[in-house]
TILO-830426 format. One record per residue (C-alpha): x, y, z; residue number from 1. Coordinates in nm, 4 decimals. Example, Ala and Ser with C-alpha at 12.3 -4.5 7.8 and 13.67 -1.06 7.14 Angstrom:
u;v;w;num
1.2300;-0.4500;0.7800;1;
1.3670;-0.1060;0.7140;2;
//
This chain:
u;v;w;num
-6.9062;-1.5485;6.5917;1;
-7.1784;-1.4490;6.3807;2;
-7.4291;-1.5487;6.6335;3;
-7.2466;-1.3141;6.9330;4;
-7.2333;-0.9870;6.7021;5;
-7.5937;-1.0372;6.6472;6;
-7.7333;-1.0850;7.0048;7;
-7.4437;-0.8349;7.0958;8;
-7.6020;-0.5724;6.8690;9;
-7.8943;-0.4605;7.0339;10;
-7.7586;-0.3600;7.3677;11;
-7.4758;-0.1752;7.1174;12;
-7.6971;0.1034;7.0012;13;
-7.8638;0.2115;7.3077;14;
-7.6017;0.2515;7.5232;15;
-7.3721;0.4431;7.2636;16;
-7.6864;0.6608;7.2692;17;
-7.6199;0.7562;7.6342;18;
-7.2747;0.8068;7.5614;19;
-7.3846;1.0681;7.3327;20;
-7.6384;1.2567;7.5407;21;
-7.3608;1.2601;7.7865;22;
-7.1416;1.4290;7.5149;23;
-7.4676;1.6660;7.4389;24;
-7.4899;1.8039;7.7805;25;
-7.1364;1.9161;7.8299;26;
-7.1294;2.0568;7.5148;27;
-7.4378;2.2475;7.5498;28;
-7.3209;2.3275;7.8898;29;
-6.9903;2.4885;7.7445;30;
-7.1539;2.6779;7.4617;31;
-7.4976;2.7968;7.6052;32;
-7.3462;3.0824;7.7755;33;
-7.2495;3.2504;7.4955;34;
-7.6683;3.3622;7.3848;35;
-7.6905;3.4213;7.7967;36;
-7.3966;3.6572;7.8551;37;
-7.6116;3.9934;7.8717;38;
-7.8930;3.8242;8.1493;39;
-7.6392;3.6766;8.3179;40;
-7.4052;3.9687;8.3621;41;
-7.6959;4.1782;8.4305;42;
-7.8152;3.9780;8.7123;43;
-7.4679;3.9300;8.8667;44;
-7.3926;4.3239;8.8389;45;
-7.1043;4.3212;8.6084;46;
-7.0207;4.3252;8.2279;47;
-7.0566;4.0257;7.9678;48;
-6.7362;4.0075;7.9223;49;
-6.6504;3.9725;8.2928;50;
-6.8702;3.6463;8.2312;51;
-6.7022;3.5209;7.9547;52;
-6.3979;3.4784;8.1599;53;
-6.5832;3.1818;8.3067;54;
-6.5745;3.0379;7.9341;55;
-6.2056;2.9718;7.9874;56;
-6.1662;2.8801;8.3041;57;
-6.4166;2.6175;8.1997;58;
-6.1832;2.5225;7.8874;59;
-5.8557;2.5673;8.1297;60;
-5.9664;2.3273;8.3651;61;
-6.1089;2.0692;8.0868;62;
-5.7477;2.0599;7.8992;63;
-5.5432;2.0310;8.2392;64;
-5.7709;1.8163;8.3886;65;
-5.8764;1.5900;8.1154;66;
-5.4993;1.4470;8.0594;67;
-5.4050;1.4156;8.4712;68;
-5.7290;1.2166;8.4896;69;
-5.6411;0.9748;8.2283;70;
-5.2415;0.9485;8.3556;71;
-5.3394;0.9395;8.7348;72;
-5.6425;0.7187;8.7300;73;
-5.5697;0.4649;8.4671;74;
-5.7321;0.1629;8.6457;75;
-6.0752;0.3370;8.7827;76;
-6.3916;0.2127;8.5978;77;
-6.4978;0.4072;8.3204;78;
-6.8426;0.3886;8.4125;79;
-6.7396;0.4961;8.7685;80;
-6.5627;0.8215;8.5738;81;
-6.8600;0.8888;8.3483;82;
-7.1176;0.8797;8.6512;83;
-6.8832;1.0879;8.8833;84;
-6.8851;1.3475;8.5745;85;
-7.2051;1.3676;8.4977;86;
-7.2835;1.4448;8.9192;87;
-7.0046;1.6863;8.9106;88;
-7.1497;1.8684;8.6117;89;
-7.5139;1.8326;8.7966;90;
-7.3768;2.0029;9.0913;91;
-7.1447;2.2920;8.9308;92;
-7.4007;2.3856;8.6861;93;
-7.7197;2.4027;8.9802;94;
-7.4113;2.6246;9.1661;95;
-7.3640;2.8129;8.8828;96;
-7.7657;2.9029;8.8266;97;
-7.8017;2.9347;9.1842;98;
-7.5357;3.2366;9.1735;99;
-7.5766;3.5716;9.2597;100;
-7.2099;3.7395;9.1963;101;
-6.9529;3.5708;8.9595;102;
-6.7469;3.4111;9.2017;103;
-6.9905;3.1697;9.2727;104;
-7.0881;3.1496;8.9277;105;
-6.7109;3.1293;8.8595;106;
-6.6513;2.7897;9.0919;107;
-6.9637;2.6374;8.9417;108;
-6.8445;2.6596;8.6484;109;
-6.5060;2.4748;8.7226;110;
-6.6278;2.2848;8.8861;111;
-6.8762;2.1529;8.5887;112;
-6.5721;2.1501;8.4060;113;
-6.4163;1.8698;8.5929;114;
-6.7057;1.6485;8.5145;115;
-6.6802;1.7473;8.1901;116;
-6.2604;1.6457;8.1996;117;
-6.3619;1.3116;8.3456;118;
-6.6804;1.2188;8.1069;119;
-6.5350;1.3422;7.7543;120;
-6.2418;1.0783;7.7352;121;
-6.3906;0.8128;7.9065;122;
-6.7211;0.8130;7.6586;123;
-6.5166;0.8305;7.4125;124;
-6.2874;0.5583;7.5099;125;
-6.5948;0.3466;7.5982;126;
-6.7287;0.3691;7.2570;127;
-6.4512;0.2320;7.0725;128;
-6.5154;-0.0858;7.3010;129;
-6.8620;-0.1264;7.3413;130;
-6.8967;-0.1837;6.9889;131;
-6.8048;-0.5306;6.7946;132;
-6.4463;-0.4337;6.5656;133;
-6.5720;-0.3796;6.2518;134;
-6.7940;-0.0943;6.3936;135;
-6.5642;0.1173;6.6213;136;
-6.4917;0.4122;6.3871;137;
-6.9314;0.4375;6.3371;138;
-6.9319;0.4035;6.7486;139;
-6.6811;0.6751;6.7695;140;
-6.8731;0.9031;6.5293;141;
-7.2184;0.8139;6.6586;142;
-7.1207;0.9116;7.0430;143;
-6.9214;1.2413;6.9038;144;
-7.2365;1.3654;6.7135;145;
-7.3555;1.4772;7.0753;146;
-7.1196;1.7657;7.0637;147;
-7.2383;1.8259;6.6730;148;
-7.5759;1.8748;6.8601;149;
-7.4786;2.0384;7.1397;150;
-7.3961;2.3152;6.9129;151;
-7.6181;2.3142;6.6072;152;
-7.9454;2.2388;6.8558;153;
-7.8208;2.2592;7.2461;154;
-7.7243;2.6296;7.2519;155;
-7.9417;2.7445;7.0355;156;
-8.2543;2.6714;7.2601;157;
-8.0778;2.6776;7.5434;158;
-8.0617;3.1041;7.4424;159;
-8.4529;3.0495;7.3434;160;
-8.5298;2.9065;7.6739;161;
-8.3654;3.1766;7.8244;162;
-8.4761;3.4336;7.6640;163;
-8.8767;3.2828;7.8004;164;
-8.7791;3.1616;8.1201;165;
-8.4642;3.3497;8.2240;166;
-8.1126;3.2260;8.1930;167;
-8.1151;3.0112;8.5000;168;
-8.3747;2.7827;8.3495;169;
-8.1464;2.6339;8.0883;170;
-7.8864;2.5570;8.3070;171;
-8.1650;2.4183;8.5390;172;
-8.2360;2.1634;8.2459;173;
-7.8927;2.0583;8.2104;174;
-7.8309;2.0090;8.5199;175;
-8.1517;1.7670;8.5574;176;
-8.0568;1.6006;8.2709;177;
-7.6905;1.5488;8.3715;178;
-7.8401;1.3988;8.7313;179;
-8.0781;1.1772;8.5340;180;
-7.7800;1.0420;8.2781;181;
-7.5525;0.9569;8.5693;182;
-7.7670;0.7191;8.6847;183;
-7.8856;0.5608;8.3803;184;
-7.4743;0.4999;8.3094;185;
-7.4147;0.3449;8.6258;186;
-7.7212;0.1025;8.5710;187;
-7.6505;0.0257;8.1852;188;
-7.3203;0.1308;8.0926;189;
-7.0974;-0.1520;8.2676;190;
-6.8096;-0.3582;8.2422;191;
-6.6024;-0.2132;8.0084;192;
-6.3086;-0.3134;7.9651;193;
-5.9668;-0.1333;8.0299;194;
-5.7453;-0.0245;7.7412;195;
-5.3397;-0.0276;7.7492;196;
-5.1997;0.2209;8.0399;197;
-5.0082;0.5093;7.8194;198;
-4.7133;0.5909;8.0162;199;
-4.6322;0.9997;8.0227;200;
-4.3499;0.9865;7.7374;201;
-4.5537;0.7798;7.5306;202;
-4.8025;1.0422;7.5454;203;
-4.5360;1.3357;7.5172;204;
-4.4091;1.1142;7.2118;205;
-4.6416;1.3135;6.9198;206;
-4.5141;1.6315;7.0093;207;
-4.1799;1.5737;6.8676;208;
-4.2730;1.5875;6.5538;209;
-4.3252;1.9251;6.3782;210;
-4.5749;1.8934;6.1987;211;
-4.7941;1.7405;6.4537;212;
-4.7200;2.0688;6.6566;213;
-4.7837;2.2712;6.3964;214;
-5.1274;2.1012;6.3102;215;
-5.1777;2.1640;6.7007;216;
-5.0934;2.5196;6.6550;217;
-5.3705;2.5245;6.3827;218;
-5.5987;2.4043;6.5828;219;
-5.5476;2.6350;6.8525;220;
-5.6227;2.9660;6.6526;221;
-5.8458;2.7966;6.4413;222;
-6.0954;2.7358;6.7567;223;
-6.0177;3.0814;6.9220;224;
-6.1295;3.2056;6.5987;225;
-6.4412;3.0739;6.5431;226;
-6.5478;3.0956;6.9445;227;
-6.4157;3.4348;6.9997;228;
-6.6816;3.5332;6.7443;229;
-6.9817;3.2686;6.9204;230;
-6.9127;3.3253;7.2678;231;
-6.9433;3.7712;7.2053;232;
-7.2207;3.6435;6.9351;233;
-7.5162;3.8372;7.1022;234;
-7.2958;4.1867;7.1260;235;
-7.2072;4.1276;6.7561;236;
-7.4867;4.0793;6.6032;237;
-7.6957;4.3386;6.8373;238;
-7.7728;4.5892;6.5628;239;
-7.9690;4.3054;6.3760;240;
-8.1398;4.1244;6.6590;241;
-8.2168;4.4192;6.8300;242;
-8.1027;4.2227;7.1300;243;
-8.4137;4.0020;7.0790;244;
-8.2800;3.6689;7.2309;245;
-8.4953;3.4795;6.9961;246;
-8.3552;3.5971;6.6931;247;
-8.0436;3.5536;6.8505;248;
-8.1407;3.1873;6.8897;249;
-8.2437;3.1685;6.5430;250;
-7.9310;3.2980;6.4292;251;
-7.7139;2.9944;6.6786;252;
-7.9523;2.7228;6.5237;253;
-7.8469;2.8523;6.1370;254;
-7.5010;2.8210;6.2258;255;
-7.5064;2.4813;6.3756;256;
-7.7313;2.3453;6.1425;257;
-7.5200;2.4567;5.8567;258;
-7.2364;2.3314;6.0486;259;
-7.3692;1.9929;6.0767;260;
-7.4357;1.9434;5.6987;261;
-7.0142;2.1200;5.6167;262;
-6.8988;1.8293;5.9210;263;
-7.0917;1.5597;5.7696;264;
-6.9871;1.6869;5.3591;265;
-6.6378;1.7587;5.4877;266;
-6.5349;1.4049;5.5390;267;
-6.6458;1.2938;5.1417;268;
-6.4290;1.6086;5.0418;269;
-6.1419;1.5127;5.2379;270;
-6.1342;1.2050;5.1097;271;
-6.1802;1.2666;4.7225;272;
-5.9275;1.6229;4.7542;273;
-5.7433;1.5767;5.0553;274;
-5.6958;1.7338;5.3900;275;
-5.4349;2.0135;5.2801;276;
-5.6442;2.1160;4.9541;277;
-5.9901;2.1064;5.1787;278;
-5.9017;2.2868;5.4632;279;
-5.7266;2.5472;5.3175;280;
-6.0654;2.6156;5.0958;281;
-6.2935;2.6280;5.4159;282;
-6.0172;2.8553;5.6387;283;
-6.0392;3.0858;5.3771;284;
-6.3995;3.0919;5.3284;285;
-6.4259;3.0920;5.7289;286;
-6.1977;3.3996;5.7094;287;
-6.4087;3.5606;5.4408;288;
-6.7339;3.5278;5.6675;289;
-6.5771;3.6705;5.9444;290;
-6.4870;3.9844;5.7996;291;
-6.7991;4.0201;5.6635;292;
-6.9826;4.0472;5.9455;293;
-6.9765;4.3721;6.0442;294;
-7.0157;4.5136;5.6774;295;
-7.3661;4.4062;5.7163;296;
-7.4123;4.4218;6.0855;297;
-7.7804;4.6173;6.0777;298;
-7.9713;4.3798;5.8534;299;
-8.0948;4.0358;5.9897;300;
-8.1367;3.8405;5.7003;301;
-7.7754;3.9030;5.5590;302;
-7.6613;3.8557;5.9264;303;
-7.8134;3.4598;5.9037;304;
-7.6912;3.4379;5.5524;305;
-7.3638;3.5011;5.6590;306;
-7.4352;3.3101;6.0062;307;
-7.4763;2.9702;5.7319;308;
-7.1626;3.0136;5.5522;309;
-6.9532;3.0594;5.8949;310;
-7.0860;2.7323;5.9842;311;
-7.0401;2.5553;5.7046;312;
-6.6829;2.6709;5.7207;313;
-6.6170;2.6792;6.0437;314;
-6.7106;2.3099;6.0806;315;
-6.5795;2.1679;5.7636;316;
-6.2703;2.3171;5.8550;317;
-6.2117;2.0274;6.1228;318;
-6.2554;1.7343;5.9809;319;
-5.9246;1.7878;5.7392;320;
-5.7375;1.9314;5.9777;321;
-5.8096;1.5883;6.2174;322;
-5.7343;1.3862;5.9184;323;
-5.4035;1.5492;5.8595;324;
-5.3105;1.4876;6.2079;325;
-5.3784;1.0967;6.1915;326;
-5.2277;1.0788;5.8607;327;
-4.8744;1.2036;5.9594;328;
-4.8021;0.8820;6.1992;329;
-5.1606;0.6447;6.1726;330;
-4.9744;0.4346;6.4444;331;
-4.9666;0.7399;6.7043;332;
-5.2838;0.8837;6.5766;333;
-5.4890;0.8312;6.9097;334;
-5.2634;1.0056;7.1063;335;
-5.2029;1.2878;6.8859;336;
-5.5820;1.3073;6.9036;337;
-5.5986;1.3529;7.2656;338;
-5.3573;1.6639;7.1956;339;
-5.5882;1.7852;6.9236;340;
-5.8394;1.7975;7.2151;341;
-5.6012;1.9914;7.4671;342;
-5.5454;2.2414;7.1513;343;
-5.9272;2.2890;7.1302;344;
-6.0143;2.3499;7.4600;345;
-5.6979;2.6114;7.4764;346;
-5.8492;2.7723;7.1997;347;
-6.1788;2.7786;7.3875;348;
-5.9972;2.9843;7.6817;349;
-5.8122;3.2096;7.4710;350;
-6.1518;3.3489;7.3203;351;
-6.2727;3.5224;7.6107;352;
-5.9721;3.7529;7.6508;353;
-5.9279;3.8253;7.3043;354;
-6.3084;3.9046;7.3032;355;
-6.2768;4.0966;7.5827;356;
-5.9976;4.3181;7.4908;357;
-6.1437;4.3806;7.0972;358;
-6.4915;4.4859;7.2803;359;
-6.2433;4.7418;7.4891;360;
-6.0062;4.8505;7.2397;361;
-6.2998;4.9085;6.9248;362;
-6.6112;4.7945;7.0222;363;
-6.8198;4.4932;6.8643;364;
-6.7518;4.5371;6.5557;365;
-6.4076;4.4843;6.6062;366;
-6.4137;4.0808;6.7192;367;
-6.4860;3.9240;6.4087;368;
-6.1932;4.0683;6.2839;369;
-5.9875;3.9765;6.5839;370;
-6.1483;3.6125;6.4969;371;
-6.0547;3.6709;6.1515;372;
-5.6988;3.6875;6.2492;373;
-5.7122;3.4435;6.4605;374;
-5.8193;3.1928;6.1613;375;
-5.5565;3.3418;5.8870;376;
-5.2655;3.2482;6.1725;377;
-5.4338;2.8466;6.1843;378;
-5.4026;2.8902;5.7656;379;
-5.0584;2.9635;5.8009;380;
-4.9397;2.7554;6.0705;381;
-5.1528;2.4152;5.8832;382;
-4.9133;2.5343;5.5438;383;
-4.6478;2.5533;5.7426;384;
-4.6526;2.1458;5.8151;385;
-4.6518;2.0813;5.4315;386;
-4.3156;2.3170;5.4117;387;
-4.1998;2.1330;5.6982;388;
-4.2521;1.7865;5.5606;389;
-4.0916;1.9332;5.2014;390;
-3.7530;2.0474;5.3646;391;
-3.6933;1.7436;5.5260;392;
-3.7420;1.5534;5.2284;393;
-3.4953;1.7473;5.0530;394;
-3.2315;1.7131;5.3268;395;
-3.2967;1.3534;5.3108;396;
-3.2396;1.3491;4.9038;397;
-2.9208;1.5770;5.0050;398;
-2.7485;1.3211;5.1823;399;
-2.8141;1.0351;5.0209;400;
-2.6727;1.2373;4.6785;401;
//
C-alpha cells in the first residue's frame, strides 16, 4: 500500500493543479466584469448597469444548470464534462468580446455560464478522487483555491489589462486559456471514477431541516451583499480613483489579497471559537466596512484601507458559515454543500438588480448601504438557526417531563 500512494503521488499534484486553473478561469470569468462595466457599456451604447444584468444571468444559469447536469447526466465522464465546459466557456466568452450590443454579449455570457455549471462540480468531484484517502479534504482545498485566486489576483488584472488593452483583451485571455485547459484535461485528467448516483429526494433531503435553510438563507444575502458592492465597485469608488482603471485594479487586488489571508485565518478561528461566535464577528465587521464606504468616498488611501478590512471580512465570513452547515448533519454534509453553492450563485444574480435600482433610486453612494443590508439580514437569518435548534430542544425536554 505504501508503495502505490507513493508512485501514485506524483501524477496527484499536477493534475489537481489543472483542476484548479479550471476553477481560476471561471471565476475570473464571473468577476472580471465588474472593473470593465464602464468600457463595456460604453462600447455597447448603454448603461453599466444594463451590463450588470449579464452578472446574473450568468449566476441564474450556473445554479439551475449546475444541479440538472449532475441529476440528468450522472453516468457521463467527468473528464468528458470538464472538457465540454471549458470549450463552452472558450466559445461564450470569444462571443461575448466579439459583441457589439448586449444581446450578443448577453448569450455569450450564458452561454459561458453553462461551461461554468458543467466544470465547477465535476472538478470538484474529481478532486476528492484523484487523491489517495487520507488527502481528499487538502485535494478539495487545493483545487478550490482557484476561485480564492480568481478573485484576489484574476479580476484584479483582468481590470488592469483592460484598462491597457481595452476590455475585450481580458476576456480574449480567458478564453485562450479556457481552449488551452480543455485539452490538457482530456489528455491528463482521465479515468475517474464515478461516485454514488444521488436520486432527486435524496438531494431535496437537506432542505427539510430548518436550520440548514436558514444557513442557506444566510448565504444568500450574505453573497448579494458583498457582490452588490464588487460588481458596481468602479461607480463606488469613482470619486477616489478618478475612474483611473488602474487604481481601480489596485483597489480589487487589496481586497482579494486581504481576503485570501481572512479565508485562510478563518478556518484556525473557527475551529478554536466556533462557527456561530466567528461569523457573527466578521458579518458585523463586514457590515461596518460597508457603511463606511461612502463616508470616505473622495480619498484613495482610506478607500483601500477600508477595501482590506471588507476583504478580510467578507471572506472570513464563509468559512464558519460552511462549517455550520456540515456540522448540523456531517452525514448529509455534501449535499447540503451543493445547496450552499445554489445559494451563492443566487446571491450572485440578485446583486445586479439591487445595484441597479440603489444607483437609480440615490446614486452610488447609496449601494454599499443596500449591501450593508443585505449582510445584517444573513446576521439575522445565521442567529436565527441557533434559536431554531434551542426551541426544539426545549420541546423535546417538554415532553419527555
Amino acid at each position: 500500500m505504501t508503495f502505490i500512494e507513493q508512485s501514485y503521488t506524483p501524477r496527484f499534484y499536477p493534475r489537481l493543479a489543472l483542476l484548479a486553473v479550471g476553477l481560476f478561469i471561471v471565476g475570473t470569468n464571473a468577476f472580471v466584469i465588474a472593473g470593465l462595466l464602464p468600457d463595456i457599456a460604453a462600447t455597447l451604447g448603454v448603461k453599466p448597469s444594463d451590463v450588470s444584468y449579464s452578472i446574473t444571468f450568468y449566476a441564474i444559469v450556473v445554479a439551475v444548470a449546475a444541479p440538472v447536469i449532475a441529476i440528468a447526466l450522472p453516468k457521463l465522464s467527468r473528464t468528458t464534462l470538464m472538457s465540454s465546459g471549458l470549450v463552452l466557456i472558450a466559445l461564450g466568452t470569444v462571443l461575448a468580446a466579439a459583441s457589439t450590443n448586449l444581446t450578443l454579449f448577453t448569450v455569450g455570457r450564458i452561454v459561458a455560464a453553462l461551461g461554468g455549471a458543467a466544470l465547477v462540480p465535476a472538478a470538484t468531484a474529481a478532486a476528492a478522487t484523484l487523491a489517495p484517502a487520507v488527502k481528499r479534504g487538502q485535494a478539495i482545498a487545493f483545487v478550490s483555491l482557484g476561485f480564492t485566486a480568481a478573485t484576489a489576483l484574476g479580476s484584479p488584472l483582468g481590470t488592469a489589462l483592460g484598462a491597457v488593452g481595452g476590455w475585450q483583451l481580458p476576456l480574449y485571455i480567458v478564453a485562450a486559456l479556457a481552449a488551452v485547459l480543455a485539452v490538457l484535461v482530456a489528455l491528463f485528467v482521465r479515468d475517474i471514477p464515478l461516485g454514488k448516483t444521488v436520486t432527486l429526494t435524496e438531494r431535496f433531503a437537506p432542505l427539510r431541516d430548518h436550520r440548514v435553510v436558514l444557513v442557506l438563507a444566510a448565504t444568500l444575502f450574505m453573497t448579494a451583499g458583498f457582490n452588490v458592492v464588487y460588481i458596481f465597485s468602479s461607480e463606488i469608488t469613482a470619486g477616489a480613483t478618478g475612474g483611473n482603471g488602474s487604481l481601480l485594479a489596485l483597489l480589487l487586488l487589496i481586497y482579494g489579497l486581504a481576503g485570501t489571508v481572512g479565508n485562510v485565518g478563518a478556518g484556525y478561528l473557527t475551529d478554536r471559537l466556533g462557527s456561530r461566535r466567528t461569523a457573527t464577528v466578521f458579518l458585523v465587521v463586514h457590515i461596518a466596512a460597508l457603511v463606511a464606504l461612502p463616508i470616505i468616498d473622495l480619498n484613495y488611501l482610506a478607500t483601500a484601507i477600508v477595501f482590506a478590512v471588507w476583504g478580510l471580512a467578507a471572506f472570513s465570513s464563509v468559512p464558519p458559515v460552511q462549517h455550520r452547515l456540515i456540522s448540523i448533519d456531517p452525514a448529509t454534509s455534501g449535499l447540503a454543500l451543493s445547496w450552499y453553492t445554489t445559494a451563492m450563485y443566487v446571491g450572485i444574480a440578485l446583486a445586479p438588480p439591487l445595484g441597479a435600482a440603489a444607483l437609480a433610486v440615490g446614486g452610488a453612494q447609496l449601494v454599499p448601504e443596500v449591501g450593508a443590508a443585505a449582510v445584517a439580514i444573513a446576521l439575522i437569518m445565521f442567529q436565527l438557526g441557533y434559536v431554531s435548534r434551542r426551541r426544539r430542544a426545549a420541546s423535546a425536554a417538554l415532553v419527555v417531563s
